[in-house]
N, CA and C atoms as a LAMMPS dump frame, in Angstrom:
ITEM: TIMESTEP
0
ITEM: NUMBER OF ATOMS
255
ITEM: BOX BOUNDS ff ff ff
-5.0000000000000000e+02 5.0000000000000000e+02
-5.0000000000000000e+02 5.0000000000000000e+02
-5.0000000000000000e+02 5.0000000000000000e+02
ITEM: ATOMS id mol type element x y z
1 1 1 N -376.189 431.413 -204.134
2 1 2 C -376.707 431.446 -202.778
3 1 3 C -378.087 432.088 -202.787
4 2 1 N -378.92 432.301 -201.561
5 2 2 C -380.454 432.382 -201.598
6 2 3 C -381.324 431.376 -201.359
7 3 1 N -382.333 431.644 -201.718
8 3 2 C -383.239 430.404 -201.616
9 3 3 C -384.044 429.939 -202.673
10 4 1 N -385.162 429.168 -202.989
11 4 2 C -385.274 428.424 -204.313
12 4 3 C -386.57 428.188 -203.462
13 5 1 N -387.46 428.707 -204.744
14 5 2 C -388.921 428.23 -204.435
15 5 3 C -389.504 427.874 -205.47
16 6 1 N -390.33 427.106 -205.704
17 6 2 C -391.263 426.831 -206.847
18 6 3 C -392.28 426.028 -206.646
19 7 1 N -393.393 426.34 -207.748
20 7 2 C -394.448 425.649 -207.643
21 7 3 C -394.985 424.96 -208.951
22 8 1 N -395.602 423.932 -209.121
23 8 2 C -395.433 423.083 -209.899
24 8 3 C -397.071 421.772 -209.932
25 9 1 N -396.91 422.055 -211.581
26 9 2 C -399.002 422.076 -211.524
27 9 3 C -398.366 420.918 -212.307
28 10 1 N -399.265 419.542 -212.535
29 10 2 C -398.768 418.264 -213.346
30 10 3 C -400.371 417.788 -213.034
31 11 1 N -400.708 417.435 -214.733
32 11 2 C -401.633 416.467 -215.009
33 11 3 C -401.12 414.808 -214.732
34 12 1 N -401.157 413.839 -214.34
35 12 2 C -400.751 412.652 -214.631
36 12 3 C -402.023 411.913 -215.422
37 13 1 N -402.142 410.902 -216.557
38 13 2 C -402.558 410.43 -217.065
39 13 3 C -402.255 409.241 -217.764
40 14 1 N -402.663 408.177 -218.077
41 14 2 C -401.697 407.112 -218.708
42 14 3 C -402.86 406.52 -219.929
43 15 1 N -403.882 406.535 -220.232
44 15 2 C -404.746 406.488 -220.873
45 15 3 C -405.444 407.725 -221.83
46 16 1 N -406.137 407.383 -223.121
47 16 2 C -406.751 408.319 -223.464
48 16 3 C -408.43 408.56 -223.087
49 17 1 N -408.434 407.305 -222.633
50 17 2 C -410.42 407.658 -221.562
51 17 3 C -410.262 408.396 -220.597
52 18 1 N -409.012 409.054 -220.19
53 18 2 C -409.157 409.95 -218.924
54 18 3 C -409.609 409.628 -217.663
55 19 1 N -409.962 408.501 -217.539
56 19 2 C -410.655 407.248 -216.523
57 19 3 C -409.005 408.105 -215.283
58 20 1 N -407.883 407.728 -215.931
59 20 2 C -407.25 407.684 -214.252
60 20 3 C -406.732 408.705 -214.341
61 21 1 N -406.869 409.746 -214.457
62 21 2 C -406.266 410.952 -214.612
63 21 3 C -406.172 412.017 -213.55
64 22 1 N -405.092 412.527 -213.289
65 22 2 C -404.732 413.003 -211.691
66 22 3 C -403.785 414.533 -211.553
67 23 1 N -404.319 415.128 -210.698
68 23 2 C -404.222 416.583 -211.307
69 23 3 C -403.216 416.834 -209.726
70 24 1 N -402.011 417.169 -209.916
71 24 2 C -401.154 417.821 -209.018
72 24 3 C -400.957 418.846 -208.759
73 25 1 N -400.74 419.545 -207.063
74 25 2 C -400.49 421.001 -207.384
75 25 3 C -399.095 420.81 -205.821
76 26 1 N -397.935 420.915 -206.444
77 26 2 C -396.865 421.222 -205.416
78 26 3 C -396.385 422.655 -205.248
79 27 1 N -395.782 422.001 -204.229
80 27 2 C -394.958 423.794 -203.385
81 27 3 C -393.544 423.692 -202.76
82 28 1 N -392.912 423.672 -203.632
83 28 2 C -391.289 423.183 -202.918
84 28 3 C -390.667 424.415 -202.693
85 29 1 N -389.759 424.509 -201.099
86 29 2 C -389.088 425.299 -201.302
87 29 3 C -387.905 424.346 -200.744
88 30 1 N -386.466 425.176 -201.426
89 30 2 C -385.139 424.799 -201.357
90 30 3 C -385.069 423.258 -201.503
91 31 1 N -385.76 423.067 -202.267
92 31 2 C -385.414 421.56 -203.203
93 31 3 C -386.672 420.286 -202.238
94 32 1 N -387.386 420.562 -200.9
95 32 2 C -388.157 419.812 -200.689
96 32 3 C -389.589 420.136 -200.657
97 33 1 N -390.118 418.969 -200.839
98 33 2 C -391.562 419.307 -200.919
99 33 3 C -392.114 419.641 -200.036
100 34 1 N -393.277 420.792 -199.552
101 34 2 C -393.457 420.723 -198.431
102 34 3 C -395.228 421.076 -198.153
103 35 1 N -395.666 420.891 -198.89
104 35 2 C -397.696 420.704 -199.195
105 35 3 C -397.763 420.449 -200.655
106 36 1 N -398.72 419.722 -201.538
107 36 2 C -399.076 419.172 -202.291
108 36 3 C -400.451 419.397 -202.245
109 37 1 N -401.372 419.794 -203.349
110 37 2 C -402.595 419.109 -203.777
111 37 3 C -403.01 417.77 -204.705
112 38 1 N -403.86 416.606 -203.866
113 38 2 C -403.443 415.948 -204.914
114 38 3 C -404.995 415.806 -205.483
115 39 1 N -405.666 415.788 -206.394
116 39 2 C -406.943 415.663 -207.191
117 39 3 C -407.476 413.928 -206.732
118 40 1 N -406.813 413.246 -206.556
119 40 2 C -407.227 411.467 -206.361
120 40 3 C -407.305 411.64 -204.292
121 41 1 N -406.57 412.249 -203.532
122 41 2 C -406.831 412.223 -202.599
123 41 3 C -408.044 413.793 -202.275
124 42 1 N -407.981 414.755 -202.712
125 42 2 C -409.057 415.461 -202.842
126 42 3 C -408.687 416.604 -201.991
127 43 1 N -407.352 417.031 -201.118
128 43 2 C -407.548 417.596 -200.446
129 43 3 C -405.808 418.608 -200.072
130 44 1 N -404.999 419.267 -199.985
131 44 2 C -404.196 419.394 -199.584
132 44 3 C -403.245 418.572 -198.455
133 45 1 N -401.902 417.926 -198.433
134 45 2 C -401.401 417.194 -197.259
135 45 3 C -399.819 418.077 -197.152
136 46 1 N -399.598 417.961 -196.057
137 46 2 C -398.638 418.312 -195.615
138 46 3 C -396.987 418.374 -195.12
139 47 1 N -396.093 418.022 -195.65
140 47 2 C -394.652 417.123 -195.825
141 47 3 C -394.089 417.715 -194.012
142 48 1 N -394.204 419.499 -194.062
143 48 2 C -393.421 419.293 -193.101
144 48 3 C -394.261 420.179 -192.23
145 49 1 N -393.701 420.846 -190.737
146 49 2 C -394.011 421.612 -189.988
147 49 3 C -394.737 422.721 -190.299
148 50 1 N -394.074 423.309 -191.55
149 50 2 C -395.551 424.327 -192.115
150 50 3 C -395.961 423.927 -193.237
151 51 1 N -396.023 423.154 -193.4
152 51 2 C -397.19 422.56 -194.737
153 51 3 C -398.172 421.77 -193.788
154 52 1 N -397.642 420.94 -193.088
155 52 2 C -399.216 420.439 -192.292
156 52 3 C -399.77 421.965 -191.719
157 53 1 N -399.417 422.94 -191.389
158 53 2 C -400.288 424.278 -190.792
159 53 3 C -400.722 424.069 -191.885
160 54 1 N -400.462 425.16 -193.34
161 54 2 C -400.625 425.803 -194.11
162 54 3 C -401.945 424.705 -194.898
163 55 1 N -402.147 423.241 -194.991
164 55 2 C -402.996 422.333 -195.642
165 55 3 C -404.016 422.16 -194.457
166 56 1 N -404.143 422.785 -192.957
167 56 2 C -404.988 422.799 -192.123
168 56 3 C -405.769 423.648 -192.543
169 57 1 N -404.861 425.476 -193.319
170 57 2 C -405.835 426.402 -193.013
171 57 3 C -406.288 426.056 -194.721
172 58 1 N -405.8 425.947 -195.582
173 58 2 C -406.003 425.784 -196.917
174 58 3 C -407.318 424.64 -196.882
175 59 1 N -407.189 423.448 -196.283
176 59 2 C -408.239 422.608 -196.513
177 59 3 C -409.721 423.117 -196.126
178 60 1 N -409.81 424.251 -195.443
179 60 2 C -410.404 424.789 -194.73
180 60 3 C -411.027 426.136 -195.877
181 61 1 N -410.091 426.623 -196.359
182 61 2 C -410.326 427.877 -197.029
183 61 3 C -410.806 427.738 -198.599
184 62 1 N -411.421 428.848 -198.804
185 62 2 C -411.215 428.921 -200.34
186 62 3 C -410.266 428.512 -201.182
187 63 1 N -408.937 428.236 -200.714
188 63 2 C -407.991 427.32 -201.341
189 63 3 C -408.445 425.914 -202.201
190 64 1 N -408.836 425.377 -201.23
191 64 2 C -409.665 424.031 -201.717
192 64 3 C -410.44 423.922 -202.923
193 65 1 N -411.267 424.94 -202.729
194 65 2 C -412.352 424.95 -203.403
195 65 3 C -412.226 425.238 -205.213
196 66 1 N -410.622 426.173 -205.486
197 66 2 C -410.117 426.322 -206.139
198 66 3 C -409.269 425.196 -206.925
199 67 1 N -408.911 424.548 -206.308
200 67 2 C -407.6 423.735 -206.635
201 67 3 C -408.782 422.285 -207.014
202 68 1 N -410.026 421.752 -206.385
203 68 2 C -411.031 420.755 -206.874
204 68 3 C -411.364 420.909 -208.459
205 69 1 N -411.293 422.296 -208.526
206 69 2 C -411.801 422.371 -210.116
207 69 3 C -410.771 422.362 -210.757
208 70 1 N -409.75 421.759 -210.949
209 70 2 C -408.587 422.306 -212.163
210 70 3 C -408.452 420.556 -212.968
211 71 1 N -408.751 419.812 -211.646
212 71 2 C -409.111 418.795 -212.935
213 71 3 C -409.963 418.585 -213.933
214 72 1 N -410.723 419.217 -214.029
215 72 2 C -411.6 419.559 -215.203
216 72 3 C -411.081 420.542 -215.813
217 73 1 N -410.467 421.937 -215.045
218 73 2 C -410.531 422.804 -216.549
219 73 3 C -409.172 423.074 -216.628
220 74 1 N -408.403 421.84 -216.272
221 74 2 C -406.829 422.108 -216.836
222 74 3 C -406.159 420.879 -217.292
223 75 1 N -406.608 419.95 -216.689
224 75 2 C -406.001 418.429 -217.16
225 75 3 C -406.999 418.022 -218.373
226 76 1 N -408.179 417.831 -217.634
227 76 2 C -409.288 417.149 -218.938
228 76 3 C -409.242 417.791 -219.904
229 77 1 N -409.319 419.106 -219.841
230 77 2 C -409.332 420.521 -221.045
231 77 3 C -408.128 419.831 -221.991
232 78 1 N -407.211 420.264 -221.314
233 78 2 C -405.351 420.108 -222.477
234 78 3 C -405.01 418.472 -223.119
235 79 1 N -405.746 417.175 -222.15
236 79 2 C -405.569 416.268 -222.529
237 79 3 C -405.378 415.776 -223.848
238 80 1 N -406.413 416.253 -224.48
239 80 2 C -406.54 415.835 -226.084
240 80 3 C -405.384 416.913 -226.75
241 81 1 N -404.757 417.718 -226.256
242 81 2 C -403.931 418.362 -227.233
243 81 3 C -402.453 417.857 -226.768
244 82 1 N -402.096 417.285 -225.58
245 82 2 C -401.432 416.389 -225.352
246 82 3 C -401.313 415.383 -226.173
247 83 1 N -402.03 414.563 -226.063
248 83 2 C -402.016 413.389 -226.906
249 83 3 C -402.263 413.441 -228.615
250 84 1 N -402.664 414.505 -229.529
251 84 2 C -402.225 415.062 -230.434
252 84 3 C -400.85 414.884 -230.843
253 85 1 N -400.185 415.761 -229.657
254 85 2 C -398.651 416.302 -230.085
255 85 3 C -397.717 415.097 -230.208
């Protein structure tokens, strides 16, 4: 019993040119999703009643501005050691 939260960072990629490569940042609590960053749409969106708040004030905030750069220095970065392994 309790509650269940997690958050959850995912490169997607299907190529090694890195051409479509897509950098996720979720926020689930108790098993649904409820705001997402997605790197291909550019911006935080919102699943439910407080994730559309929370991706109003985030799209808005220094949040953003944070979460734009990780496709470069977390997906593009690790890619090649991905595809190594």
């Amino acid at each position: 019993d309790g509650y269940f939260e997690q958050v959850v960072s995912q490169c997607r990629f299907s190529s090694k040119d890195l051409q479509g490569i897509e950098f996720i940042h979720s926020y689930v609590f108790n098993k649904a999703e409820y705001i997402r960053f997605n790197s291909t749409v550019g911006k935080y969106v919102g699943y439910t009643e407080l994730g559309v708040k929370n991706a109003e004030a985030w799209n808005k905030g220094p949040e953003l501005a944070g979460e734009l750069g990780e496709l470069e220095r977390f997906c593009k970065h690790n890619a090649p050691i991905d595809y190594s392994a």
